[in-house]
TORPA-4810 file (N, C-alpha, C, O; in nm, 3 decimals):
<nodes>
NODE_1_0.084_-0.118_0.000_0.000_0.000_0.000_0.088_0.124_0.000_0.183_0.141_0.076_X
NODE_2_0.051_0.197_-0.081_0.133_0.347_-0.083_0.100_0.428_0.066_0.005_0.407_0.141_X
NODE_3_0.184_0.504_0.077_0.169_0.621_0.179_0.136_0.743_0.091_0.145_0.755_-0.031_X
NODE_4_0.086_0.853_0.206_0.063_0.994_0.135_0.154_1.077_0.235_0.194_1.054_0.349_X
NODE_5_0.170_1.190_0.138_0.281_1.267_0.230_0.185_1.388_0.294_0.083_1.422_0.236_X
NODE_6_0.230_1.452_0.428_0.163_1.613_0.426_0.293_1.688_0.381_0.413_1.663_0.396_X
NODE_7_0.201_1.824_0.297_0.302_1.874_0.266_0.235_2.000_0.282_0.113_1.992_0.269_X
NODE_8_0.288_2.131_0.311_0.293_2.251_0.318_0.203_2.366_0.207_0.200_2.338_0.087_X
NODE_9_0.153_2.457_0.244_0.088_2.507_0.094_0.195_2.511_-0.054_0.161_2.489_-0.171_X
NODE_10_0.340_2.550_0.003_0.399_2.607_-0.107_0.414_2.507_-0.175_0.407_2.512_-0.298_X
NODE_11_0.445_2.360_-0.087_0.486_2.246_-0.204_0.333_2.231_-0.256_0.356_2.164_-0.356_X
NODE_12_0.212_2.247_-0.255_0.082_2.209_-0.300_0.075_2.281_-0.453_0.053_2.246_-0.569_X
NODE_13_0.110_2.411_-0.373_0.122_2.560_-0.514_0.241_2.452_-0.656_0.249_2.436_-0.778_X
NODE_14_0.302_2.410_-0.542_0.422_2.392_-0.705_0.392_2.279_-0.777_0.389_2.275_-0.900_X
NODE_15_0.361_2.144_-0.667_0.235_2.023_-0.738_0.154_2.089_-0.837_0.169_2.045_-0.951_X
NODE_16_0.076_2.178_-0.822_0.006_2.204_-0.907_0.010_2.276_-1.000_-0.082_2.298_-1.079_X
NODE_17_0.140_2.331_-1.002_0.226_2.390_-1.087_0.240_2.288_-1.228_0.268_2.330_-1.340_X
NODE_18_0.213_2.146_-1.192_0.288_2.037_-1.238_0.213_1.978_-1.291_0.246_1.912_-1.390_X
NODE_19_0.035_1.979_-1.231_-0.020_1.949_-1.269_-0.143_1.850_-1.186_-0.241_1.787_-1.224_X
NODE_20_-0.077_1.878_-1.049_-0.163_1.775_-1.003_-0.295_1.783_-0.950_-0.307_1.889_-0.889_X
NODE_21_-0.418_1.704_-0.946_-0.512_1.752_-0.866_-0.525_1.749_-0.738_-0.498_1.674_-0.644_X
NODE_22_-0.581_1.867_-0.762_-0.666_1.888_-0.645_-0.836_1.856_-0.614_-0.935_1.893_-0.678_X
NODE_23_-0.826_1.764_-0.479_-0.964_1.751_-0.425_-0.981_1.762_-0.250_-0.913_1.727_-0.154_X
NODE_24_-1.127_1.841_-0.275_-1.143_1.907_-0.149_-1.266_1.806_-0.091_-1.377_1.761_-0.121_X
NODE_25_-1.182_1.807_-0.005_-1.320_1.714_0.092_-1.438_1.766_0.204_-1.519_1.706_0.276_X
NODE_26_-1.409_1.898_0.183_-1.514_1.958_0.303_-1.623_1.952_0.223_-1.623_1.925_0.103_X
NODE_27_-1.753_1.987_0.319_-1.907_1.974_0.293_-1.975_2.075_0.122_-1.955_2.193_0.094_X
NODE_28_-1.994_2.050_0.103_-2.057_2.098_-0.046_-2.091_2.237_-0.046_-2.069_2.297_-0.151_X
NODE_29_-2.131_2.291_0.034_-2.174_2.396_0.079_-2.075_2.542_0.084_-2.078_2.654_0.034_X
NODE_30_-1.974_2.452_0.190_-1.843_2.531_0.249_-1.765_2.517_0.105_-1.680_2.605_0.086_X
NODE_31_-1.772_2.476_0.061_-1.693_2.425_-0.077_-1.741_2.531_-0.237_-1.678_2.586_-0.327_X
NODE_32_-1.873_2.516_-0.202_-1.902_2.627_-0.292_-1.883_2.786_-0.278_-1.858_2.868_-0.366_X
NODE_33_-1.901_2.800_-0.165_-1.841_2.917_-0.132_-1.729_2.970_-0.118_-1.738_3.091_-0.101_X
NODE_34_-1.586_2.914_-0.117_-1.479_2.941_-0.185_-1.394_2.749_-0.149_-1.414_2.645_-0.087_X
NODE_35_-1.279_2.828_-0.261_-1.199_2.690_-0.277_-1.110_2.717_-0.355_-1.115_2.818_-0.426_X
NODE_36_-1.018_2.636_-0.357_-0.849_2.635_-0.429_-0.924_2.684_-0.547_-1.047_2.694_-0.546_X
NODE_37_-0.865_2.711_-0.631_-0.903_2.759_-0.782_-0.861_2.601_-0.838_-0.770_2.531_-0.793_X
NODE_38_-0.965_2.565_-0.959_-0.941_2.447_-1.032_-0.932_2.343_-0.962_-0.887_2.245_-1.021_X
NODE_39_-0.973_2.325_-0.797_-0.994_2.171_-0.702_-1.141_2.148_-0.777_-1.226_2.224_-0.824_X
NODE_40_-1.124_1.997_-0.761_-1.284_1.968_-0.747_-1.318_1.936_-0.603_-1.250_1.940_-0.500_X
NODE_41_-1.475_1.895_-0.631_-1.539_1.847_-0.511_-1.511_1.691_-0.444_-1.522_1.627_-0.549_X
NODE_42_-1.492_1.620_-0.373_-1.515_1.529_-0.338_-1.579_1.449_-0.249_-1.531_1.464_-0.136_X
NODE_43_-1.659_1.379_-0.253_-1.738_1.355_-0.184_-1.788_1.154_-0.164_-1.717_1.066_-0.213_X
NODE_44_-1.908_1.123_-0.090_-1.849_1.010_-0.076_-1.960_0.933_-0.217_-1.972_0.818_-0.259_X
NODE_45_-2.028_1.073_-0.255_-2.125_1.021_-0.366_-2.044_1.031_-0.515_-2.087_0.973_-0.615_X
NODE_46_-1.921_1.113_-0.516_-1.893_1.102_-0.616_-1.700_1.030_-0.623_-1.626_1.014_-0.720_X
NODE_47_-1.681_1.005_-0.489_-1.598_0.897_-0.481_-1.601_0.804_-0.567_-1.518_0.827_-0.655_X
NODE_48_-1.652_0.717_-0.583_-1.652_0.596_-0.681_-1.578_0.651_-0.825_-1.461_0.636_-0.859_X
NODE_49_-1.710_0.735_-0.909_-1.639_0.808_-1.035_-1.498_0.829_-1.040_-1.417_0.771_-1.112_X
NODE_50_-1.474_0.940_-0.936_-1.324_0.969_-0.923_-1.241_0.848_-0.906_-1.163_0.847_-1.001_X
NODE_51_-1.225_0.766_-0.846_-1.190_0.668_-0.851_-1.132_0.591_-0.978_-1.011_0.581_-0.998_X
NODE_52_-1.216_0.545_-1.052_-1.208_0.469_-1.163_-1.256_0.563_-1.287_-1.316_0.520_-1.385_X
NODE_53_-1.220_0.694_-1.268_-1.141_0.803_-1.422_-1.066_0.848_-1.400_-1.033_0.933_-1.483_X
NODE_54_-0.961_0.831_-1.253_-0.835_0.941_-1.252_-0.716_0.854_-1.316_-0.722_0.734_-1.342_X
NODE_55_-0.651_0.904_-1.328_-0.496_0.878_-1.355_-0.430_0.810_-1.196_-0.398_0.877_-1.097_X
NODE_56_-0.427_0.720_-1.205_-0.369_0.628_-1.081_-0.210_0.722_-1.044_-0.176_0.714_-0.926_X
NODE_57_-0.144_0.782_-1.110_-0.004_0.788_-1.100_0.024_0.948_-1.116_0.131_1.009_-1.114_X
NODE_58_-0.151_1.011_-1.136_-0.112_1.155_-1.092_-0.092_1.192_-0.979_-0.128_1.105_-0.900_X
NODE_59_-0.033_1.320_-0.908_-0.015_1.341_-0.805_-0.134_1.454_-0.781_-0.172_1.552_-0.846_X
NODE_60_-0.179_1.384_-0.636_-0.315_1.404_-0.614_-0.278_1.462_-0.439_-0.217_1.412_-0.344_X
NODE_61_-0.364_1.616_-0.467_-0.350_1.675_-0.328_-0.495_1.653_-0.246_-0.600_1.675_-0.306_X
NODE_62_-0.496_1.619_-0.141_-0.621_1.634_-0.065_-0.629_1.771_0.044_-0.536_1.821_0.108_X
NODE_63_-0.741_1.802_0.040_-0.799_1.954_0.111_-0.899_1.928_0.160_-0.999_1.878_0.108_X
NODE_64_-0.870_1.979_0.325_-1.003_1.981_0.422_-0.968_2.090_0.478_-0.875_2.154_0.429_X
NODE_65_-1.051_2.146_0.620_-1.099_2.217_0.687_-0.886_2.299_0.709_-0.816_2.384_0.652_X
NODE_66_-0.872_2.203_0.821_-0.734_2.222_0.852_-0.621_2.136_0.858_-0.521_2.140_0.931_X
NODE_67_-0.670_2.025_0.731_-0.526_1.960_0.723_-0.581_1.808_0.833_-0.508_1.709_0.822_X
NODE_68_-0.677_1.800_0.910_-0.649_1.672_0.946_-0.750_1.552_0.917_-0.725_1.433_0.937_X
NODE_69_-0.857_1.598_0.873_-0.973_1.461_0.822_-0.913_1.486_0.649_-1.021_1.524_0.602_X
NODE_70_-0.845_1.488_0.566_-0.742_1.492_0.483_-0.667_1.380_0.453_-0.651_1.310_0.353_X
NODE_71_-0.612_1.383_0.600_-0.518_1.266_0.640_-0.554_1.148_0.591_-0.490_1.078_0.512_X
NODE_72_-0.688_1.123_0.652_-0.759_0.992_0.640_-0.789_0.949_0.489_-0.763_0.844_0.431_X
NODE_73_-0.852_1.071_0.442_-0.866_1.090_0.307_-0.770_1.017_0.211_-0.794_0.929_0.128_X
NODE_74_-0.616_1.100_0.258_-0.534_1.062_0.155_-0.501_0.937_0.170_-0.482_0.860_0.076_X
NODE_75_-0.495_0.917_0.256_-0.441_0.720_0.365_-0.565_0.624_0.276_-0.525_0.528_0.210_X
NODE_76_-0.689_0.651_0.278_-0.793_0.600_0.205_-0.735_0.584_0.037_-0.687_0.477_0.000_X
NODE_77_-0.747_0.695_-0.049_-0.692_0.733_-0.170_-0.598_0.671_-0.164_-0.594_0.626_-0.278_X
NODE_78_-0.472_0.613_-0.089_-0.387_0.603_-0.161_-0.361_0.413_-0.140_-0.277_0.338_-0.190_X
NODE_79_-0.452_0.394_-0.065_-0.476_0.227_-0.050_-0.572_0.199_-0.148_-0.613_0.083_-0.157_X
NODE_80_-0.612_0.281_-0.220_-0.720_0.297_-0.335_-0.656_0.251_-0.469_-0.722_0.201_-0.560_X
NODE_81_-0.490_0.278_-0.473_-0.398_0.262_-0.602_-0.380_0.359_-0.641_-0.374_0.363_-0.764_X
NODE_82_-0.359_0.507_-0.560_-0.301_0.599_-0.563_-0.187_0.617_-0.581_-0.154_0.682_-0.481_X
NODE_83_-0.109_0.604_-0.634_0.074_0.628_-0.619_0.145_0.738_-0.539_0.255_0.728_-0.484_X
NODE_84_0.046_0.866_-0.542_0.132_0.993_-0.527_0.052_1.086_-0.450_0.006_1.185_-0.508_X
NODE_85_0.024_1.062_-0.301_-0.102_1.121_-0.270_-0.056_1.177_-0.166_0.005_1.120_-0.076_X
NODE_86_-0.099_1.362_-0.176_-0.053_1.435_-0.065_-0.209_1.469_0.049_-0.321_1.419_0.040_X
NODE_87_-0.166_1.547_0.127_-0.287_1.576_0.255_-0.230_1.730_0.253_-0.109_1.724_0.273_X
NODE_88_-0.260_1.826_0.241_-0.220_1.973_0.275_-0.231_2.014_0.406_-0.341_2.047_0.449_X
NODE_89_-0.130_2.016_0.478_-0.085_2.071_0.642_-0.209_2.180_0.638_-0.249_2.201_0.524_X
NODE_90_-0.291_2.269_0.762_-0.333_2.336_0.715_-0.440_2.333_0.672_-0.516_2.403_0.738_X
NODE_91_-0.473_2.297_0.611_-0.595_2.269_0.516_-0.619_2.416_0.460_-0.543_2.513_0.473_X
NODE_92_-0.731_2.412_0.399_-0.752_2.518_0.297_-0.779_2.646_0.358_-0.796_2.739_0.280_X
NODE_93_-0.788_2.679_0.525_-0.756_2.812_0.574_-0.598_2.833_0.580_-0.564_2.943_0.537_X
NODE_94_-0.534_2.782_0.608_-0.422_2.803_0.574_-0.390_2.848_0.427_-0.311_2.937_0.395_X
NODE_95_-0.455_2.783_0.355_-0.415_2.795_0.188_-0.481_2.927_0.179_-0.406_3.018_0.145_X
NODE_96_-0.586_2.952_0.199_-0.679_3.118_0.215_-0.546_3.181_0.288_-0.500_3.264_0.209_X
NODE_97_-0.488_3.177_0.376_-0.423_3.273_0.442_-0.283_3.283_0.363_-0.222_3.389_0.380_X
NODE_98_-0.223_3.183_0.274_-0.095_3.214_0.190_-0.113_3.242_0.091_-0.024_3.291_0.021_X
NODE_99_-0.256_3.218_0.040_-0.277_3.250_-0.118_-0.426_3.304_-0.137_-0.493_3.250_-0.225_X
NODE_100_-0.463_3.369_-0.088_-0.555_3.463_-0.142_-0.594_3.486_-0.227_-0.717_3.494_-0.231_X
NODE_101_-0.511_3.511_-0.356_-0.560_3.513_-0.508_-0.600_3.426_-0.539_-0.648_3.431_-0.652_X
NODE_102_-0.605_3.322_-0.482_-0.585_3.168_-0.553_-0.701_3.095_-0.529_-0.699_2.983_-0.579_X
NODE_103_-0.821_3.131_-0.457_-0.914_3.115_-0.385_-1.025_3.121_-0.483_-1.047_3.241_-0.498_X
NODE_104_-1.115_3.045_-0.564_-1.229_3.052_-0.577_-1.363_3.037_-0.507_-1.383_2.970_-0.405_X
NODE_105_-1.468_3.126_-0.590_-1.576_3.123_-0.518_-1.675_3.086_-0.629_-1.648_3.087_-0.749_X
NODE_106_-1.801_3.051_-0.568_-1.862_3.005_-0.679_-2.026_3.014_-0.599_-2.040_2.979_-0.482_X
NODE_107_-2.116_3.055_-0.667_-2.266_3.045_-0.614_-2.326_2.899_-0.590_-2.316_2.811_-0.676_X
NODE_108_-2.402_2.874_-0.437_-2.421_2.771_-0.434_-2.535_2.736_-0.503_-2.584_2.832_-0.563_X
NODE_109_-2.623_2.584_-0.522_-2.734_2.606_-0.578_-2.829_2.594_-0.506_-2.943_2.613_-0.549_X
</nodes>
């Protein structure tokens, strides 16, 4: 079984520099109202999909609240046949607090 690493916002910024995704695991709600720019949603209804259309060997960041139900996330994901699976220290207030620009928002429905 693979491990996932935590890693810091800046190494997340440069992952994704690279190309990797991003998925956010907080509630749908909190999620629509802002979020990494270009993360998707994840959830446990659309788990499966993601699953069996990603790229097994991309490097895949996970985003929660502050970095620690993430953890589990990525530990899950990456016993999944993940190869390359990070957890963001922090979580996405942290990422709001280093990157600001970087923050989407979006109307809920």
């Amino acid at each position: 079984m693979s491990e996932f690493k935590r890693i810091a916002p800046q190494q997340a910024q440069s992952l994704r520099e690279q190309g990797a995704v991003v998925v956010d695991i907080r509630d749908p709600q909190t999620f629509a109202n802002a979020h990494i720019s270009q993360s998707r949603h994840l959830d446990n209804v659309s788990l499966h999909d993601f699953i069996t259309q990603a790229d097994l060997d991309a490097p895949l960041v996970v985003v929660c609240y502050h970095g620690n139900s993430s953890q589990a996330a990525a530990a899950y994901l990456a016993s999944q046949g993940f190869s390359d699976v990070y957890s963001l220290d922090g979580g996405f207030e942290l990422w709001r607090q280093t990157y600001p620009a970087d923050v989407a928002r979006q109307a809920a429905d």
